[in-house]
N, C-alpha and C positions, 0 to 999 in steps of 0.2 A: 504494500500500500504506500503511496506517494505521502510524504509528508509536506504539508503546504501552510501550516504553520508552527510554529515550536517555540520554548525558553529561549530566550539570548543565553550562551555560553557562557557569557560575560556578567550578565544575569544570576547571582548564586539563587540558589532552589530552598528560601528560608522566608520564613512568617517576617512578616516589617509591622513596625511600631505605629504605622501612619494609621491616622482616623477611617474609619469608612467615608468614602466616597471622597477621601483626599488623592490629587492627581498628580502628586511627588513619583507615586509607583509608575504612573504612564512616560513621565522625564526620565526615569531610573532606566525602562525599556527599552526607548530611543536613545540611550547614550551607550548601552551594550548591543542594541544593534549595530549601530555604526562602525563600533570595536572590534565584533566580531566582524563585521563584512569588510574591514580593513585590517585584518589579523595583526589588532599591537596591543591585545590585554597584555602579553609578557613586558610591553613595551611604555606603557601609562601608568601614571600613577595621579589619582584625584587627589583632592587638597578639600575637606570641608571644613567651617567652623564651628561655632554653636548656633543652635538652630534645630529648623525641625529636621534636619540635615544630620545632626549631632550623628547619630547612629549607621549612615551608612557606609562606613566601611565594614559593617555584616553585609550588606546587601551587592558590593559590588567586586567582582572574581578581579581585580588587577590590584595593585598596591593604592593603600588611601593615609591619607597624615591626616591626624586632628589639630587643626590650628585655633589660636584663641580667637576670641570672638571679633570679628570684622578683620581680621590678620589674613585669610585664604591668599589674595592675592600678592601679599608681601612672600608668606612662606613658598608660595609657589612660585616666586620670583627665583629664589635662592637654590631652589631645587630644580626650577628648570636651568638655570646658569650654574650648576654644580654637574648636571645630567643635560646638555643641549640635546641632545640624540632621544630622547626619549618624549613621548609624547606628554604632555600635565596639561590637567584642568583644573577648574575648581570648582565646587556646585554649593554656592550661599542665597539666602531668602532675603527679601527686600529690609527686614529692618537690621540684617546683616551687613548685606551691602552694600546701602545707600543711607544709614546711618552711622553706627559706630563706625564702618568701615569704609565710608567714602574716601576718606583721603586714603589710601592705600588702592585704593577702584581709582581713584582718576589718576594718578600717578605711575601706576602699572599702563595705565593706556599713554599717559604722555612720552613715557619712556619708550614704548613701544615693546614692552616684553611680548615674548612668542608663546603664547600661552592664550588658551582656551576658559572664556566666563562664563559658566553656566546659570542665569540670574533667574531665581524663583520669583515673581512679583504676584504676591494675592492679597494684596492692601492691608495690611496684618504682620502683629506682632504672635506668631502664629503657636510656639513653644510655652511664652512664656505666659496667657491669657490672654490673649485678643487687644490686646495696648495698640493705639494709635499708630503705625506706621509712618516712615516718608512718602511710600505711596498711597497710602487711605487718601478715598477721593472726597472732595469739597462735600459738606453734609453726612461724609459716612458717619455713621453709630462705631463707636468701638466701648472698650472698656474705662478707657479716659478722657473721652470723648461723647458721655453720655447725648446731648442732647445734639450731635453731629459735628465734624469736624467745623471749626467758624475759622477760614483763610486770614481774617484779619485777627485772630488770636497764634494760630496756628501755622501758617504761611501755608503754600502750592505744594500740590505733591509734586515731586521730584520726578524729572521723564528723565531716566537716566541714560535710553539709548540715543534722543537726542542728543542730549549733552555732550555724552564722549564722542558722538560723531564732528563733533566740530575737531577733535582732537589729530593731530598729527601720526598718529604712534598705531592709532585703530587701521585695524585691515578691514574688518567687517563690527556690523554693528545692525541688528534686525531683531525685531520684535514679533513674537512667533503666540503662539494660544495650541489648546489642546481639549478645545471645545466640542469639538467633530472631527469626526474621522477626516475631512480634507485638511484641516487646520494639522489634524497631527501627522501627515503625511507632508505639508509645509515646514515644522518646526524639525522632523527628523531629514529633511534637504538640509536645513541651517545648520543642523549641527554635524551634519556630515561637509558639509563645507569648510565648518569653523575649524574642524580636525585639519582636512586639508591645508587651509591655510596655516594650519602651523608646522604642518609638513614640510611647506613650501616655503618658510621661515617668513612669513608674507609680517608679521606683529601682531596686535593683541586680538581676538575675535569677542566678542561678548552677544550672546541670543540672550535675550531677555523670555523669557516664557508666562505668559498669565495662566494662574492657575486657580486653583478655588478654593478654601478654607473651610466648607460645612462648620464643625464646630463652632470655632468663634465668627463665624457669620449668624450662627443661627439658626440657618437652614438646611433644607434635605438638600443630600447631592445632586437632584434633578433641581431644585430649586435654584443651589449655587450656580448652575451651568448657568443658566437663563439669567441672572445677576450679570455672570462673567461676560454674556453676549451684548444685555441691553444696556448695561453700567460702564461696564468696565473697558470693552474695545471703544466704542464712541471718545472715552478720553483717552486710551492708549493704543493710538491705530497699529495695525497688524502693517507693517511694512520695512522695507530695506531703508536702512538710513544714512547707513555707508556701505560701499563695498568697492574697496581699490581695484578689483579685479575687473568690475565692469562685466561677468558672466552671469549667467541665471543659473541657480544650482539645479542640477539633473535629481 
């Protein structure tokens, strides 16, 4: 019998800590896809920091470092310029990496390190109870934020793939979702690019991914999709924001 779907290799075969109907697991899939079809698990090693992140290097078959929190990209600075030959990423959530750990995110892009950002955004402070994020949008409810986020108390959410795309040092810079099936068929092009490009020593790659939180949203995982579609793309559109290559990912 033909096998026409399977595990990623790369993929370990173990229970995860994530919530029901969180879409951490469906990023985790698409990043051991891409590994496997470009055979460098012996050849990667991830970088998470704290976060709802914290735990996966159970979940993923190549080498993973726990870095402190907002640190990913500095520690994977070091370890890709200790290891050039070797593939590194990193996979941190928004109030990872666009708060504690912004300046160590824009700085790795200014510099132009060769290394792979795997950027979790679901408006949410998502480990620690639902705390206000840099990306909660205008009006959102969180936990510190009862009565909605107020921009003139709280300033803008932070569009982070903008931002670095102004940057010199970025090779790629795209904002991806994993809403439907075509979206997640888009985000795992991005991240099979972003690999390439660091193949091709091209500098920094960062996909941004929106994803959905149920728990500290509140609601059911069919609920949060439909959030993620009517909310959340309208203020962070799905598109390329740089890409030096100038190609369309196959």
């Amino acid at each position: 019998m033909a096998v026409v779907f399977e595990r990623p290799k790369a993929l370990l075969d173990v229970p995860t800590h994530y919530c029901p109907g969180c879409t951490h697991g469906i990023v985790h899939r698409l990043i051991c896809e891409v590994i496997d079809e470009m055979n460098i698990e012996g050849d990667t090693i991830g970088v998470v920091p704290v976060g709802c992140s914290v735990m996966a290097y159970d979940y993923f078959g190549c080498d993973v470092i726990e870095a402190p929190h907002g640190r990913a990209p500095a520690v994977a600075t070091g370890v890709k310029r200790a290891n050039p030959e070797k593939f590194v990423f990193t996979y941190q959530g928004d109030g990872d990496l666009a708060a504690i750990g912004t300046c160590e995110t824009v700085h790795s892009a200014a510099r132009g390190e060769n290394l792979v950002i795997i950027f979790i955004n679901n408006t949410t402070y998502g480990m620690t109870g639902g705390q206000m994020a840099p990306t909660s949008l205008p009006g959102q409810i969180t936990q510190t934020t009862p009565y909605g986020r107020d921009v003139k108390t709280a300033g803008y959410p932070i569009k982070m793939c903008e931002m670095l795309s102004t940057l010199e040092g970025v090779a790629l810079a795209q904002r991806v979702s994993v809403d439907s099936v075509p979206h997640i068929r888009e985000a795992k092009k991005a991240i099979r690019k972003a690999f390439e490009n660091e193949k091709e020593q091209r500098g920094l790659s960062i996909i941004e991914v929106l994803c959905t939180c149920p728990t500290n949203w509140g609601l059911t995982p069919l609920e949060s999709i439909k959030r993620l579609q009517d909310e959340m793309i309208p203020y962070y559109p799905l598109r390329v924001y740089k890409d030096i290559t100038g190609e369309v990912a196959k």
